[in-house]
N, C-alpha and C positions, 0 to 999 in steps of 0.2 A: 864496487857497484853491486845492486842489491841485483840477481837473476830476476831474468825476465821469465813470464809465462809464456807458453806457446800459441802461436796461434789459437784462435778460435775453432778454425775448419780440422786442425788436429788435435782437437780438443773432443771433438763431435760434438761441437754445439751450434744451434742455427743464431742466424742475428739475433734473432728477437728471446733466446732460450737466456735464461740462468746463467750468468756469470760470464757474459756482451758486456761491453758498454752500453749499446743499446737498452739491455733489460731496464725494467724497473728494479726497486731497490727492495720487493718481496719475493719469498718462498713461495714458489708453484710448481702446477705441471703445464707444461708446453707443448703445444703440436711442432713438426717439425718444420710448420710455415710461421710460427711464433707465435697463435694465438694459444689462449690458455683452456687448457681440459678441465673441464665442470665434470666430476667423478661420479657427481648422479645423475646426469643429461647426457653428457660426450658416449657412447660407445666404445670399444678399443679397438681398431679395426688391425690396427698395428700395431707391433708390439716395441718395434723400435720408435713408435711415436713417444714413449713414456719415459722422460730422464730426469728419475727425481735429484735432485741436486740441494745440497743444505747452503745455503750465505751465512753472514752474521747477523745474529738479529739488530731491526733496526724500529725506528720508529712508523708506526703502521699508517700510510695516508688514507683518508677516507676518498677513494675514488675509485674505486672497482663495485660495487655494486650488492646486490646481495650474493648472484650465482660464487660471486672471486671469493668473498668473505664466506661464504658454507667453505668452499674448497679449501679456504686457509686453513678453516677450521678442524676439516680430515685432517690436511696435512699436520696439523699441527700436533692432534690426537695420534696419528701414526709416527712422528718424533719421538713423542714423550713415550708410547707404548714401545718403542725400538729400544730408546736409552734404557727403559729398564731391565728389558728383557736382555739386553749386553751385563749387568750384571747377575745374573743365572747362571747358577752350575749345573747348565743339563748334560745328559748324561752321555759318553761317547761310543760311536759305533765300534760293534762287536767284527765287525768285518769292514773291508775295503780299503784301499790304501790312502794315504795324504798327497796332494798335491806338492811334490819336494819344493817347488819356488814358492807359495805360499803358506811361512810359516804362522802367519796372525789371519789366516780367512775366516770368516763367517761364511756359512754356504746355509740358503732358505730355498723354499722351494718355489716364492714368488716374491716380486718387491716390495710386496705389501706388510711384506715384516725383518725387511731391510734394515742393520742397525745404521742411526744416525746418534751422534755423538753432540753434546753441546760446543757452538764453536767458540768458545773460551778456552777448550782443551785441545780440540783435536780439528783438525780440517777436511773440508768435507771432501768422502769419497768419489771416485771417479765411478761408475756403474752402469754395465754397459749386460745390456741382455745375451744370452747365449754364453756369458763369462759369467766371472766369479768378483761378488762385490768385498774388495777388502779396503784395509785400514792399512797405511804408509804411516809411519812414523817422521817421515822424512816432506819436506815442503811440497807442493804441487809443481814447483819446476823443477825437480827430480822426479828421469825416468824410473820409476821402482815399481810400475804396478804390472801387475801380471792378467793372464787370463785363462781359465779353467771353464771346462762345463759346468755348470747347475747340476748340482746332485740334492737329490729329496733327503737333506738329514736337517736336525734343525741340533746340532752340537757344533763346536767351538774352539778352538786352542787358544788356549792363554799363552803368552809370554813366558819364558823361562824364569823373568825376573818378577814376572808378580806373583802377587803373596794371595792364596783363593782366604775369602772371607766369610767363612762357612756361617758366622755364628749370624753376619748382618742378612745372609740370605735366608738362614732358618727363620728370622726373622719375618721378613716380607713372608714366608711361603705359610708363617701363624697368622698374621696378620691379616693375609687374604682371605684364610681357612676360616675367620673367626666374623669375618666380615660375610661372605657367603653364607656362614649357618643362619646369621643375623637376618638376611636381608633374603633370602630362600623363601618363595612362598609355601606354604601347607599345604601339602598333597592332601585330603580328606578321603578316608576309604570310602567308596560307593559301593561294592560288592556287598551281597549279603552275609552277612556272620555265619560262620561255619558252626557244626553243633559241637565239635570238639570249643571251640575257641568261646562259646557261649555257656560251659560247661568250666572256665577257666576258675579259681576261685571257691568251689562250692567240694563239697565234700564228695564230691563224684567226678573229680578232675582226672583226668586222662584216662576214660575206661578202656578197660579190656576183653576182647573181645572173645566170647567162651564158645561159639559156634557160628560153625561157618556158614555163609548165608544157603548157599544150597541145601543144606541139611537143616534148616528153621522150617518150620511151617508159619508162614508171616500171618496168615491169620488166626492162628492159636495164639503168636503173641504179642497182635493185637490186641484182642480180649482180653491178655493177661494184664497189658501196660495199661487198659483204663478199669480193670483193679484193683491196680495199683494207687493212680492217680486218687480215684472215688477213695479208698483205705484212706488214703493221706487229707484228702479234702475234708471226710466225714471226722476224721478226728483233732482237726483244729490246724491242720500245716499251714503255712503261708504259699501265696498265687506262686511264687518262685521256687520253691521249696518243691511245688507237686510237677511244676514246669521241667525243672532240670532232672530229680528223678526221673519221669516220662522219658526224656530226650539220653537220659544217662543207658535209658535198659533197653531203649530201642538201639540207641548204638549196640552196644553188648550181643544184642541177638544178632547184630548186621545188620539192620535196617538203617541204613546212614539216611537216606532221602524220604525224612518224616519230622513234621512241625504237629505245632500242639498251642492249642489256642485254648487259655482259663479266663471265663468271663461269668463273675458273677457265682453264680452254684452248678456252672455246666462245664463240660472239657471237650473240644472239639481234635479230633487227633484225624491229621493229613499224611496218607503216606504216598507218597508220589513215586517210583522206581523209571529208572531210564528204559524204554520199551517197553514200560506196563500201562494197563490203564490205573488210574488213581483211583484211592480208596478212602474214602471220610468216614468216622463214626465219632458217634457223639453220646455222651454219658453226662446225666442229668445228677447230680448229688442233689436229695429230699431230703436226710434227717444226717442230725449231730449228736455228735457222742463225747464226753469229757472224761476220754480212755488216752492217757501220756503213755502208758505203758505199750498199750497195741501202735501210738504213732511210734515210738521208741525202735519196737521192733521191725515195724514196715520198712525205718528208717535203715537200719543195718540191713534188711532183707534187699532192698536196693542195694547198698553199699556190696554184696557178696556178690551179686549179678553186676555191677558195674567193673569188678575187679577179678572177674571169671574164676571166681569159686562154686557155683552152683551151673547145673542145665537150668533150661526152660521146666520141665516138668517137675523137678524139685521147687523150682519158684513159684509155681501154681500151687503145688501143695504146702509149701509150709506158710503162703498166705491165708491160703484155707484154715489152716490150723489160728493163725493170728488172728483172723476176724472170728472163730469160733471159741475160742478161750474167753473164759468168765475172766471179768475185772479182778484186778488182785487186792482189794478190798472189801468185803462187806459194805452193805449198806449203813448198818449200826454204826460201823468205824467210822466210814467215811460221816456220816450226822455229828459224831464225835468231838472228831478231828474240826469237822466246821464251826462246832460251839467254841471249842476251846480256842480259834482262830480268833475269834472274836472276845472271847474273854482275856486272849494277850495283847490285842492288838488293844483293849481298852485301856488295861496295864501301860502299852507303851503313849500313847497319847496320856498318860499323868493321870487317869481313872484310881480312885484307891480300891480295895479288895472286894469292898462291898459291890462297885459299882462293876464291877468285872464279874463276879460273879452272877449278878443278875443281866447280864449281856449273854452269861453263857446260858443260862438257862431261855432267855428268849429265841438268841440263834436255835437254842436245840429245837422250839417249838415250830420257828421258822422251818425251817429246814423240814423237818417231818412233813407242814402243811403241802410246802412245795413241791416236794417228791411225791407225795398224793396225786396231785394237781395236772404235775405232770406224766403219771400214769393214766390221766383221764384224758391225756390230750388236748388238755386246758391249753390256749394261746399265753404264748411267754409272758406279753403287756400283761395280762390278768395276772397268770401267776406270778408273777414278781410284783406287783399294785398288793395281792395277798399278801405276799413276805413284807413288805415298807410299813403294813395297816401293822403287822401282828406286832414287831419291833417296835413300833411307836406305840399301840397302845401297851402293850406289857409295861415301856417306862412309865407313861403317865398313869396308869392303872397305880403304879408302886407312889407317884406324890400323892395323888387321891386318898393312899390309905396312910400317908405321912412318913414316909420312909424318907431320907434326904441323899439324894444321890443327882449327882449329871447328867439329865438327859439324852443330851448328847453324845456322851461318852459310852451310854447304853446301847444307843440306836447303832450309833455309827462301823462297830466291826459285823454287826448284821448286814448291814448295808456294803459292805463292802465284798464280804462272801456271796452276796446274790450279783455284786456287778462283774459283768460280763467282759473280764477283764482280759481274757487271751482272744477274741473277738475284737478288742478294741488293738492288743497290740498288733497283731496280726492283720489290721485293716492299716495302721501307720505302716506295718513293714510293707505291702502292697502298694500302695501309696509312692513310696520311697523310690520301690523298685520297679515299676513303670507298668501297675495295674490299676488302673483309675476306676475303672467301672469295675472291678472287683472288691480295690478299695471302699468307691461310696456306697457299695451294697452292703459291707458287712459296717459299715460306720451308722448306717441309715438304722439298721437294723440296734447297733448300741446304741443311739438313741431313742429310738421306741424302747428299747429294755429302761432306759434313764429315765424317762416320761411315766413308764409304770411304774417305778419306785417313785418317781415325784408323786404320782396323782394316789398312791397308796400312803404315804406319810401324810400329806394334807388329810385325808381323809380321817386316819387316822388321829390327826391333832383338832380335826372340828369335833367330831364325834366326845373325845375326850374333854373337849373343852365344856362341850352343853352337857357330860356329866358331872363337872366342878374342878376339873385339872385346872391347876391354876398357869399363870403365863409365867415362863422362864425365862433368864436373860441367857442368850445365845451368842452373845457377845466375846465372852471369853476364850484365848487361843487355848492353843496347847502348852500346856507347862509341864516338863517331867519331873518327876518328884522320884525319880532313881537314878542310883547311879551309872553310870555310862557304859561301865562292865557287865551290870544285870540289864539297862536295856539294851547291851551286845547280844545276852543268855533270850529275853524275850525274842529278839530279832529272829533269833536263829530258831527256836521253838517256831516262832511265827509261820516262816519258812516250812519250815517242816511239815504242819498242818496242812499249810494249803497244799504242797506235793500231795499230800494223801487226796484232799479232796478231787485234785485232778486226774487221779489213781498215778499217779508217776511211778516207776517199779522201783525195787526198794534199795538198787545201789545206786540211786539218785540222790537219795533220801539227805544222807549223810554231805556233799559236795553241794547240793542246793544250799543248806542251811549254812556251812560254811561262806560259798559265794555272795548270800544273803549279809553276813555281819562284815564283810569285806566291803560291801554296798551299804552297810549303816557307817562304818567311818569314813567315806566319802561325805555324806550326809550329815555326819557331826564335824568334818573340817568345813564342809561350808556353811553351814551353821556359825560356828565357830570366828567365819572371815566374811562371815554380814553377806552373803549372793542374794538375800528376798529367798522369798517363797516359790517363786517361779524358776530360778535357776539352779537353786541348793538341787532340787529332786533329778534335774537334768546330772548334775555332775554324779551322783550316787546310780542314778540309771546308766549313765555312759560305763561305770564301774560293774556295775551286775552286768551289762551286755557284752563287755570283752571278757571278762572271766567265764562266763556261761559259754562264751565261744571254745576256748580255751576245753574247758571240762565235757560240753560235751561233745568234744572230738575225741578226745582219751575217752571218754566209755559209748562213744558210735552211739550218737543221741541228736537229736534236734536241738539247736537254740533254743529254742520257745520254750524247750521242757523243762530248760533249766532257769529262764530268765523270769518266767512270769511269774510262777510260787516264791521268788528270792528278792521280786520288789514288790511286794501285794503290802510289806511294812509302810511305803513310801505314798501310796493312795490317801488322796483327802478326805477323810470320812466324816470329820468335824464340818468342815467348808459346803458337803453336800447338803448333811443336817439343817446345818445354820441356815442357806439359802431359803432351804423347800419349805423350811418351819417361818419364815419371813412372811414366802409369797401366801401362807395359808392360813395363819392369824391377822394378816394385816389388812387394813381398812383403806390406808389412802396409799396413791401413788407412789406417793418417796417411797414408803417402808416396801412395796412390791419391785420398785425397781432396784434397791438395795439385794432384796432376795435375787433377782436374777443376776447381779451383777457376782452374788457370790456361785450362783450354778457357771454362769460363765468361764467367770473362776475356777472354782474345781475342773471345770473340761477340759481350761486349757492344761490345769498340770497334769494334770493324766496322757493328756495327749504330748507335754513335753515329756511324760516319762518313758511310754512309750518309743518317741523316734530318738531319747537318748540310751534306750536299748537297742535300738539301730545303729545308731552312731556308734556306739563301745565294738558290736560285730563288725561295721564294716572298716574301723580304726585295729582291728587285733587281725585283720586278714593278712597283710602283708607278713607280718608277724609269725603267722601259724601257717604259712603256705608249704614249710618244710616242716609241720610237725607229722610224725609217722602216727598218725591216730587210725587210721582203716589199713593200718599193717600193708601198705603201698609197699612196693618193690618197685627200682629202677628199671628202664630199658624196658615197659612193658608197649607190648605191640598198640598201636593204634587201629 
């Protein structure tokens, strides 16, 4: 005969509790007069009111209500989260003894993470507050259970005979890991970017500090850091560029609590210290200068003050010295340099010799008038309108007297040396890098310079025309008529010139014009694999802007100095031509919105070449963030 269970009343359970006859045939909790605890309504006044108890599961009836069904629904959640927290290997206390009679306990610190077991295995525990809830092996009508105090550990004993199964738990414990990273929301920084952390990236990463703040005099280098700023603004740097310098030297000197605001052609510098009163000034930049060589060196003059090689008063003087040094070109050279820019650049758009050579002699006259012009303080729209008149009419001047050459091909490396092309990249890199009203000022500004070359070409092609220049077809692209290795050799000449004209110093010279033919075979693979017109120039730009990164970090140089002489090959000088000579012989609508459709044209690849010298820098940063190019040393103080 099968053993009987014990009574009820030495069971501890009321009529109406968990495993009566009387009970229903669900899992709950029970007051000790038999109604059921609602876990988010009921209070616990008592604690021997709460005997959670497990049955078999059975089929659910619909008649308890909603309060009983929420309640199942804990319980049911505190089941399933008990069963599996019974297979966990957590880890065992480092001190206190084991209860000798109970070798299978679980000890929790409350019942709410009491393990229950499913009952197809195991039968449900007996648990009784102020003791210890354990697991019997042995039926419920054996006495075998024990009773101990509740102690606050949440480990375990396993059996002697079971086997622990480390790999199914490593398991759960990825599982959950991987689930959590998943389903974690995004903490988003709010705090404001520190200047080291905004300094992250730029060639002025982690300065160092060459005096101490008490021994600075903060407004001596004030005045020095705007400059600095002014130095780097006046000769072409980008809004970022003049941004992180500032913030680099003011760290350096100790001024940690100092922001800097570039808007446009002004630099607002805030220096706020904790128990001070704050201090604003502001520096207006008026005039521009197309000296690489003086930004080259402002560039490195930061770089030695950000990395505590120089005082403060060295760095006032040998800025001094930098804004006062003559250009390291001649004016003669540089006029030169600029015909001959244009007499290769004719060369490489498929011009034969003839027609190159009469490009160089119009640039030369270009260029003379301009430099005039702008000794006179002439406004830029005028004198560039001047330069677009002289280049056009020198071509047409040459059919009038029946010489047969490409107009086009004449005009267009003129045209290319007067546009204002590190203005334009440096209003993309602006742009990019979160200076909008910096950006549309200097873009506003290349368009008024583009408008004076338009309204100077027209000009030039009416004028010509009512003296008997006859009408050209403009229709035709570019066709090279050399081989791929000489226009490598133009390429790289090409380069070369325009470094001169921007005065770049002359160990540039040489790694521009290389970076330059590294960025023509970019330009001849997409060529090559059919990109159009619009994205060939982007893939050969993305190529000059990571190598230009690259280079000029080994010789302590600006990007820009080395990127913009080394894609000046990649500029549409034909496409500009063709437009502006459309909109200015033509008579009816079609043929004028034809011409603007090719200005359009040309802007936009200018402007993709531009932001894909952006993209090559900021694609080659991760890359170069361990190149030792400003002679960095580890472990330097913050």
């Amino acid at each position: 005969m099968p053993p009987q269970d014990p009574p009820d009343a030495e069971r501890g359970l009321s009529p109406m509790s968990p495993g009566s006859p009387q009970a229903d045939d669900h899992e709950a909790l029970y007051h000790a007069d038999g109604a059921i605890i609602d876990p988010l309504i009921d209070p616990v006044e008592d604690e021997s009111m709460l005997r959670p108890v497990v049955r078999p599961a059975e089929a659910l009836e619909d008649t308890g209500g909603f309060a009983r069904h929420l309640a199942q629904h804990v319980i049911d959640s505190w089941n399933h989260s008990a069963a599996e927290e019974t297979q966990v290997d957590w880890p065992q206390p480092e001190t206190g003894a084991e209860t000798p009679h109970a070798p299978a306990a679980y000890r929790f610190e409350d019942l709410s993470s009491a393990p229950v077991f499913p009952t197809s295995t195991f039968f449900p525990p007996d648990v009784r507050l102020g003791g210890e809830a354990s697991i019997d092996s042995q039926r419920p009508g054996d006495d075998a259970r024990s009773s101990a105090p509740l102690q606050g550990s949440y480990s375990f004993h396993s059996t002697p005979n079971e086997a622990p199964r480390k790999s199914s738990r490593r398991s759960i414990f990825l599982a959950r890991y991987l689930v959590e990273k998943l389903v974690r929301p995004i903490s988003p920084v709010t705090e404001q970017m520190s200047t080291l952390d905004w300094l992250s990236g730029t060639p002025f990463e982690d300065p160092h500090q060459a005096q101490e703040p008490g021994e600075a005099d903060e407004w001596v280098t004030i005045n020095l850091v705007l400059d600095i700023g002014e130095a780097l603004f006046r000769y072409g740097a980008g809004a970022l560029e003049v941004e992180t310098s500032i913030l680099a030297v003011t760290s350096a000197f100790g001024m940690k609590d100092t922001d800097a605001d570039i808007t446009n052609q002004s630099i607002i510098l805030n220096w706020s210290p904790q128990g001070k009163i704050p201090y604003s000034r502001v520096r207006v930049v008026r005039s521009w200068s197309a000296n690489f060589r003086a930004l080259s060196e402002v560039h490195t003059l930061v770089t030695d003050i950000a990395f505590g090689r120089i005082t403060r008063a060295e760095a006032a003087e040998t800025l001094l010295d930098i804004t006062r040094d003559p250009k390291p070109y001649p004016r003669w050279v540089v006029a030169a340099s600029g015909a001959l820019f244009a007499g290769l650049f004719a060369s490489y758009t498929g011009a034969p010799l003839l027609d190159a050579s009469l490009g160089f002699l119009a640039t030369l006259l270009v260029l003379g008038v301009t430099r005039q012009l702008t000794i006179w303080r002439v406004p830029e729209i005028f004198t560039l309108a001047a330069g677009g008149f002289l280049a056009t009419a020198v071509a047409f001047c040459a059919l009038i007297f029946g010489v047969e050459i490409t107009t086009s091909m004449v005009v267009a490396g003129g045209l290319m040396i007067l546009l204002p092309s590190v203005r334009i990249v440096s209003a993309i890199q602006d742009a990019i890098n979160g200076f909008p009203i910096t950006a549309a000022g200097r873009l506003v500004s290349s368009l008024v310079a583009f408008a004076g070359l338009t309204a100077g070409i027209m000009v030039g092609v009416v004028l010509t025309g009512q003296a008997g220049a006859p009408e050209i077809d403009v229709t035709a692209d570019i066709s090279r008529i050399y081989h791929p290795a000489l226009l490598a050799a133009l390429v790289f000449l090409t380069a070369v010139t325009a470094a001169i004209v921007q005065q770049a110093p002359y160990r540039l010279l040489l790694p521009t014009g290389l970076v330059a033919v590294l960025g023509f075979c970019g330009v001849y693979v997409g060529e090559l694999m059919g990109f159009g017109e619009w994205f060939t120039p982007i893939v050969g730009a993305a190529v000059v802007g990571a190598l230009a990164r690259v280079v000029a970090l080994r010789l302590r140089a600006p990007q820009l100095v080395v990127a913009v002489p080394a894609m000046m090959f990649m500029l549409p000088g034909l496409i500009v031509f063709r437009g502006m000579y459309q909109i200015a012989i033509s008579e009816s609508s079609t043929y004028r919105t034809a011409g603007l459709y090719e200005i359009f044209d040309a802007l936009i690849i200018i402007m993709a070449i531009a932001a894909g010298i952006v993209l090559g820098d900021v694609l080659m940063r991760p890359l170069t963030k361990r190149l030792q190019s400003n002679e960095r040393t580890k472990g330097r103080q913050r």
